[in-house]
C-alpha positions, 0 to 999 in steps of 0.5 A: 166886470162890465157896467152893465153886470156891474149894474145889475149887481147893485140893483140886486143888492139894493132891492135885497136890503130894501126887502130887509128894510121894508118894516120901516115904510116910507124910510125903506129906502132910505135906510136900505141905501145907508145900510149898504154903505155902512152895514145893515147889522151896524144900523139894526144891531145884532149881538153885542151890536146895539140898534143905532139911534135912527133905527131906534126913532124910526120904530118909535115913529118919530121921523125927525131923523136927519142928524142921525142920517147925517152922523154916519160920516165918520171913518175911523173916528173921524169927520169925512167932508166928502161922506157928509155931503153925500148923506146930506145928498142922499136924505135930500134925494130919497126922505119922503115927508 
C-alpha cells in the first residue's frame, strides 16, 4: 500500500466516524479521533457494552471532559506513558472551548 492510498484510507475512516459522532458538535472530532483508536461501540456502548463516562457527560452538556479523554491510556489494565501523552497531545490539539 503506498502513503498516499494509505492515506486516503485514513481520511476515509476518520470522515466515517466524524459523520457517527456528529450529534456531539463541537467535540465530533475529537471524539471520532478517540473512537478510532479505541472503538466507537467502546465509547458509545453497545449490548452488554455501557456508554463511557465521556459520552455520558457529553449528552449532559457538561464539557468538562478532560480526565475522561486522558483515561483511555491503559492496555491490558495498564498505564501506557506513550498513549497518555498522545491523548493529552490529541485533546491539547482537537478540544474546541
Amino acid at each position: 500500500m503506498s502513503k498516499a492510498q494509505a492515506d486516503s484510507l485514513l481520511r476515509a475512516d476518520l470522515r466515517k466516524l466524524c459523520r457517527m459522532c456528529s450529534r456531539f458538535g463541537k467535540d465530533a472530532l475529537l471524539v471520532a479521533t478517540l473512537s478510532y483508536n479505541v472503538g466507537y461501540y467502546r465509547l458509545v456502548g453497545y449490548g452488554k457494552i455501557p456508554k463511557s463516562r465521556l459520552i455520558q457527560k457529553l449528552e449532559t452538556g457538561d464539557r468538562d471532559i478532560y480526565n475522561e479523554y486522558v483515561s483511555f491510556r491503559c492496555y491490558k489494565g495498564k498505564v501506557i506513558p506513550s498513549i497518555e501523552r498522545r491523548r493529552k497531545v490529541e485533546y491539547k490539539l482537537l478540544y474546541i472551548p
